[in-house]
N, C-alpha and C positions, 0 to 999 in steps of 0.2 A: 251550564248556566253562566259559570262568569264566563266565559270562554265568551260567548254569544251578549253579556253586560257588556265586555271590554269592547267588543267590533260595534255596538251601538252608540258607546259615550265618544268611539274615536273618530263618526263619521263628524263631527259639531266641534270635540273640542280642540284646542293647539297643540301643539307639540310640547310645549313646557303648561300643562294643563296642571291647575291645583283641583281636587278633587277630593270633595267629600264622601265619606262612608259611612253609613248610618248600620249601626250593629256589627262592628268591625272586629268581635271577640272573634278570636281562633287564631286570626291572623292568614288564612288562606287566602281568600278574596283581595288583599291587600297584595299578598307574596307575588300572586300571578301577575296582576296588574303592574308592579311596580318592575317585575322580570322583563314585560312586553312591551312596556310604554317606559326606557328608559326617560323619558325626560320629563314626567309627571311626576308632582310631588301629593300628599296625602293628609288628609284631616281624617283620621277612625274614631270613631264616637261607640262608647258601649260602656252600659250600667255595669258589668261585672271587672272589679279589681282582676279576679282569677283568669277572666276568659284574656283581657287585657295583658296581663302577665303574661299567658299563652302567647298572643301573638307576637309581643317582643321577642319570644324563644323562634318562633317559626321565621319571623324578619331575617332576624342576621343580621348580618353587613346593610341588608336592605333598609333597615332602622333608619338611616341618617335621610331617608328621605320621606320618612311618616313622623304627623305629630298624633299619639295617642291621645284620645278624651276621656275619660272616665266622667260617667255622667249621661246625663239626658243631653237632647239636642239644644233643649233652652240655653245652657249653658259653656256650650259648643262657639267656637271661632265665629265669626259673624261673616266672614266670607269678604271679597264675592269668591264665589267658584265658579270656576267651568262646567261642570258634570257634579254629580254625585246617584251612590246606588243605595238601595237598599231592598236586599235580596233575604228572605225567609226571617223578617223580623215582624212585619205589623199585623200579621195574624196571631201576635199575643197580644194585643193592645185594642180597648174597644175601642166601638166607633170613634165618641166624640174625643177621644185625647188621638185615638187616629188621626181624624182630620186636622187637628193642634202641630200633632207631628210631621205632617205634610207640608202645613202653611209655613212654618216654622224651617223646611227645609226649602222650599219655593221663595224665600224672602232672604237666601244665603245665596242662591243662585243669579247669575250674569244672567241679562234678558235673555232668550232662544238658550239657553244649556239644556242640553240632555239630561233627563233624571232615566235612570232603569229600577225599576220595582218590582218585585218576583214573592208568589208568598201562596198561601194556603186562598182557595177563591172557589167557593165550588152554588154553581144553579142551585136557586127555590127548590124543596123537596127532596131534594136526591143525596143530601146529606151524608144518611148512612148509606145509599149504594157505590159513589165514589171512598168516602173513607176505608169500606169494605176493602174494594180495590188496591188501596192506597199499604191494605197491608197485606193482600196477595202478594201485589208486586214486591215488597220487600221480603218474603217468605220467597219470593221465587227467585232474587239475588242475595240470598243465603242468611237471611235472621231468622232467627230460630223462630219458629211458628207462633210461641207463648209469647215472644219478644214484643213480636209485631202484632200481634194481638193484644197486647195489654198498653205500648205507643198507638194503637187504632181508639181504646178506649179512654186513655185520656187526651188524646187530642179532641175526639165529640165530648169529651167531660167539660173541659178549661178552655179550648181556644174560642174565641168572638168568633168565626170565620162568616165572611160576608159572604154578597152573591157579587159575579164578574161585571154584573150592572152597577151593586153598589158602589164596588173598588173604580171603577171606572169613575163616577159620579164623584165619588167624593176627591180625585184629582183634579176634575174642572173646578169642584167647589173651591178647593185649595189655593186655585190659581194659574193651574198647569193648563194649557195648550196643547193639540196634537197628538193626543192620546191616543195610542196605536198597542194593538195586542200583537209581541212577539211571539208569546211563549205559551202552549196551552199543552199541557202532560197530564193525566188522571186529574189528581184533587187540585193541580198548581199551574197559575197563571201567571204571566209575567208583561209589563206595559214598558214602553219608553215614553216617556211626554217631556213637552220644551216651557220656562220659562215664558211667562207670557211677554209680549211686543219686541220679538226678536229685532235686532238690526241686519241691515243687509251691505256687505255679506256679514257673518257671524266672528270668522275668524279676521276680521279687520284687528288693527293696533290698537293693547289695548292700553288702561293707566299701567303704572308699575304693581305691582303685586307687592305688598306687606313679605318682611322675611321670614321664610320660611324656621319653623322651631323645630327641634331634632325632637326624637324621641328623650328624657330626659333618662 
C-alpha cells in the first residue's frame, strides 16, 4: 500500500515535494517515503504522543527531514503542500468529523496535488461477510485464530465504516476532484483524488516554500 501511495503522489508532485501525512504514528509510511523520494520533505500529524515517539525512533537520520504534529489536523501546518496521504486512519472517525477532516486537508493542499487515502470501506449489507474474510485472511498469514477473531469483533463493534459510495462522495463533498479507486483488497479500499482547479501544467515554478522545521 505505501509502496503503490508513493508511485501515485510522484506522478503530480516535484521533486523537492513537501508533503503531508495524516496519522503519521509508527513512523513507517514516513521511513519509506522519505528512503525513495530523497528530495521530499514531511509534515506527520497524529493524536498519539506514544505512536509519535515511535516514529522518531523508526526515522533515524531520516528525522532532519520530517516535522512531527502531535494533534489533530486543525492544528497542523497550514501548507501549501504538494501531496498528502492518509492510509488506514479515517475508518476510526465518523462521518461528519470525516468530512471536517478531508476539507481541512483539501484547504492545505496546492490546486491539482494528489491526495492518497486507503482505509476500511466495505458495500451496503455485506458487513459481516467481508469482516469475516478480513480475519480469515489474517488467520491464514499467521494470527492466531482467537487473535483475529476477537480484532474482527471489535472492528464491527467501534469502527464507523462506510460504504465505497459513501467514501467516494464524501471526497467530492470535501472538495476533491478526480476521484479514482486504486486500491480494492477484502474489506479495504484505497482512492487518489486532486485538489480542485488544477493548473496546467502542475509541476510549473512554484512560490518559495516556508522553511522547513526539523523534527524537534
Amino acid at each position: 500500500m505505501q509502496t503503490m501511495a508513493r508511485l501515485l503522489l510522484a506522478e503530480r508532485a516535484p521533486h523537492d515535494a513537501r508533503v503531508l501525512v495524516l496519522g503519521a504514528g509508527g513512523g513507517l509510511e514516513l521511513r519509506m517515503f522519505a528512503e525513495r523520494q530523497p528530495g521530499w520533505s514531511f509534515v506527520g500529524v497524529d493524536p498519539s504522543a506514544a505512536m509519535l515517539d515511535l516514529a522518531r525512533a523508526t526515522l533515524g537520520d531520516l528525522s532532519a527531514r520530517v516535522h512531527l504534529h502531535h494533534g489533530l489536523i486543525d492544528g497542523a501546518p497550514q501548507g501549501p503542500f504538494d501531496a498528502a496521504t492518509c492510509i488506514l486512519t479515517l475508518h476510526f472517525i465518523e462521518r461528519a468529523e470525516r468530512l471536517r477532516t478531508l476539507e481541512q486537508v483539501r484547504r492545505r493542499l496546492r490546486p491539482g496535488a494528489p491526495f492518497v487515502v486507503a482505509h476500511f470501506s466495505i458495500p451496503q449489507g455485506e458487513r459481516d461477510l467481508w469482516l469475516s474474510r478480513y480475519a480469515a485472511f489474517a488467520t491464514a498469514s499467521g494470527i492466531a485464530g482467537a487473535q483475529a477473531e476477537t480484532a474482527r469483533a471489535g472492528i464491527a463493534e467501534r469502527l464507523p465504516i462506510l460504504t465505497p459510495e459513501e467514501d467516494e462522495n464524501l471526497l467530492r463533498e470535501a472538495g476533491f476532484d478526480g476521484v479514482g479507486l486504486f486500491y480494492a483488497g477484502f474489506a479495504f479500499r484505497g482512492w487518489v483524488a486532486l485538489g480542485l482547479t488544477s493548473p496546467a501544467p502542475y509541476c510549473a515554478a512554484r512560490p518559495a516554500l516556508p522553511a522547513r522545521v526539523p523534527v524537534a
